[in-house]
N, C-alpha and C positions, 0 to 999 in steps of 0.2 A: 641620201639625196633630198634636197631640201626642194617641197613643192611649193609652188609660187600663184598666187591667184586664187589662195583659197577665199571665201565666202561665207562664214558657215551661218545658218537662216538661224531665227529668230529660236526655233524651237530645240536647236541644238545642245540644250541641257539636258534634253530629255533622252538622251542617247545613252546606253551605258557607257558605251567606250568608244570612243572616237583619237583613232591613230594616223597623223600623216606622215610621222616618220616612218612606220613600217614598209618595210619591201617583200616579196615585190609592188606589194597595194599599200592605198592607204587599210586601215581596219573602223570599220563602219557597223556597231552593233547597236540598234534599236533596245537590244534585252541581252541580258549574259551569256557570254558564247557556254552550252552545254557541255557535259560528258562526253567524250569522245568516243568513240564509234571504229572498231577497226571495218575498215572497206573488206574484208571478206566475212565479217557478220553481216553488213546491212542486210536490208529488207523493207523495201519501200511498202507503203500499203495503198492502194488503188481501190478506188470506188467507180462503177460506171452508172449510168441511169436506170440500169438494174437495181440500183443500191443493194449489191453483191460484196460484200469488200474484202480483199484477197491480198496476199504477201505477193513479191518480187523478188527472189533475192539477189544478189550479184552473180551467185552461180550464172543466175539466169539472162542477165545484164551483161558478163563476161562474154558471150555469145555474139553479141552485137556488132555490127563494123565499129571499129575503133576510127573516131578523126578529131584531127589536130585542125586548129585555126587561130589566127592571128588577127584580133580585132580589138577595137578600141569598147571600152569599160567607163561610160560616162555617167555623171553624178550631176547635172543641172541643177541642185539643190546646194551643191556645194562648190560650181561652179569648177570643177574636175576634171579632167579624162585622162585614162592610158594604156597605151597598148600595150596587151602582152597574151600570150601564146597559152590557150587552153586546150587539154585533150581530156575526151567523153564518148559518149553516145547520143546521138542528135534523139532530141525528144519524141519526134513522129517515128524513129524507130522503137523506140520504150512502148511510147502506145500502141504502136500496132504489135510489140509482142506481146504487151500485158493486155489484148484485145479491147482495149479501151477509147471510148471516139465518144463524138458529141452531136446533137445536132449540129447542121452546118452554121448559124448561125447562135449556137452553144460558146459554153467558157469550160476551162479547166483553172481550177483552184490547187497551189501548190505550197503548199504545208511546211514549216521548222521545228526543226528538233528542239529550237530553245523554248515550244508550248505556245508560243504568241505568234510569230509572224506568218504571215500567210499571203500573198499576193496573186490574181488573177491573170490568162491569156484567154484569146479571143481564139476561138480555133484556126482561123486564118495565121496568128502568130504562133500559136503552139506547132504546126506541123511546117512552118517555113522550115529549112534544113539548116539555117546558122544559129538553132536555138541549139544547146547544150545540156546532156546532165553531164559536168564536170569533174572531174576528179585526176586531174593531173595540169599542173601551172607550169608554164617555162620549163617543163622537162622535167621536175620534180613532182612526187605525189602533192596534192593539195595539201597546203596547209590548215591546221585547225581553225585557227581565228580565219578563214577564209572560208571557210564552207565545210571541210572536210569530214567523211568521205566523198561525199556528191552534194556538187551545189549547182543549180540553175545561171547558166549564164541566156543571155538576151540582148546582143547586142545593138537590136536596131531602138530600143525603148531605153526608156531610164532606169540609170544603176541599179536602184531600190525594188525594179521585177524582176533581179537576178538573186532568188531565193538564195538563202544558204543551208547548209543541214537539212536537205530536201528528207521527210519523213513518210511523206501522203501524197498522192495527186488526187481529187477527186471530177468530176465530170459535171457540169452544169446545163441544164439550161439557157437558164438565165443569168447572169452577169453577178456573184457574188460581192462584188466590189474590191477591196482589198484593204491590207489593216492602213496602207498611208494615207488615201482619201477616205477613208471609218475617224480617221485621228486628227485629219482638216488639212492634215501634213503636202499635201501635193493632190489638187483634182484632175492630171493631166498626166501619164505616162508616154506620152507621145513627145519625142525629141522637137526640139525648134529647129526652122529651116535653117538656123546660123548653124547649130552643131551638127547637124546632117551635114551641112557643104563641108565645114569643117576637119569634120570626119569621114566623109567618103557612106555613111550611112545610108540606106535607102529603105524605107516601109517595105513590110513582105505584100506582096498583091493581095487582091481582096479576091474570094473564093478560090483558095489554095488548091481546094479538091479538084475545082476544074482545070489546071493549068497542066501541062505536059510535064513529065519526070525528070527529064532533062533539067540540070541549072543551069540558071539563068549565066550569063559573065560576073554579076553581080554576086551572085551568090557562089561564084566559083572561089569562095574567099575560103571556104573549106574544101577539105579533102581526106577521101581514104586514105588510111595509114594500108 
């Protein structure tokens, strides 16, 4: 499928690999896709404000509610998006088995296996329910040059804070920044009001903590498998 409308910004040489024929995605590597990783070795590593830092493995991950969702995967940098159907573990359920939280007004920092990329969530974003650790696309295991075994999807924000080769999450404070605004590459992770309407997108609320358990309609865009 030939995609139409691309964009690509100025600094796009500086990418290792850049694929818009691939499917189901384009393929989008800032640094060389790594070593590959069978999903029943992972073992995420976790830091909390204890600076404690401890393994995950999938053993433990496998435990999790399993849920499938169907949302759009946007690239404002490259003038992008598409939809397609991820299955994971919603990330406030990771955190809360790997006992991990932040202050409220905290970040979490989440880490790639390729040694370089690293991108931040606001804990109001990290514990919405449509955030993902991913590991299965369109009904298929993930692919490698997509994330595989586990990659960060996020789909109310820009493509670029859906890690891939998630390795680490660690716990913040204060606001680490992340390597595309460190690299001058994009200071703004927050979608524009065009690709929100566009896409049916909506910001997660602000203080997540306080809001009822219940999903919102909004957020009923996931579900238990």
């Amino acid at each position: 499928m030939r995609r139409e409308g691309i964009k690509p910004p100025k600094f796009a040489d500086k990418f290792a690999r850049i694929d818009f024929e691939s499917e189901p995605l384009p393929i989008l590597c800032m640094y060389p896709i790594p070593e590959p990783v069978a999903l029943e070795s992972l073992q995420i590593s976790v830091c909390g404000l204890d600076a404690e830092p401890r393994f995950i493995s999938w053993a433990g991950m496998e435990t999790l509610p399993r849920v499938r969702m169907r949302v759009p995967i946007i690239c404002q940098i490259f003038n992008w998006h598409e939809e397609v159907e991820w299955e994971g573990v919603r990330l406030s359920d990771f955190l809360d088995h790997a006992g991990l939280d932040t202050a409220a007004e905290g970040y979490f920092a989440i880490y790639s296996r390729d040694g370089h990329y690293f991108e931040t969530l606001s804990r109001d974003e990290a514990f919405d329910p449509r955030v993902l650790l991913a590991y299965g696309l369109n009904g298929a295991p993930l692919p490698e040059p997509h994330g595989a075994p586990v990659r960060l999807v996020v789909p109310f924000l820009q493509g670029f804070k859906s890690v891939k080769w998630v390795r680490a999450i660690r716990a913040f404070r204060l606001d680490p920044v992340g390597i595309k605004k460190l690299r001058g590459q994009s200071q703004e992770a927050q979608l524009s009001e065009a690709w929100r309407k566009k896409c049916g997108i909506e910001p997660p609320k602000k203080t997540i903590s306080d809001q009822p358990s219940a999903l919102s309609d909004q957020q009923k865009l996931t579900a238990d498998i």
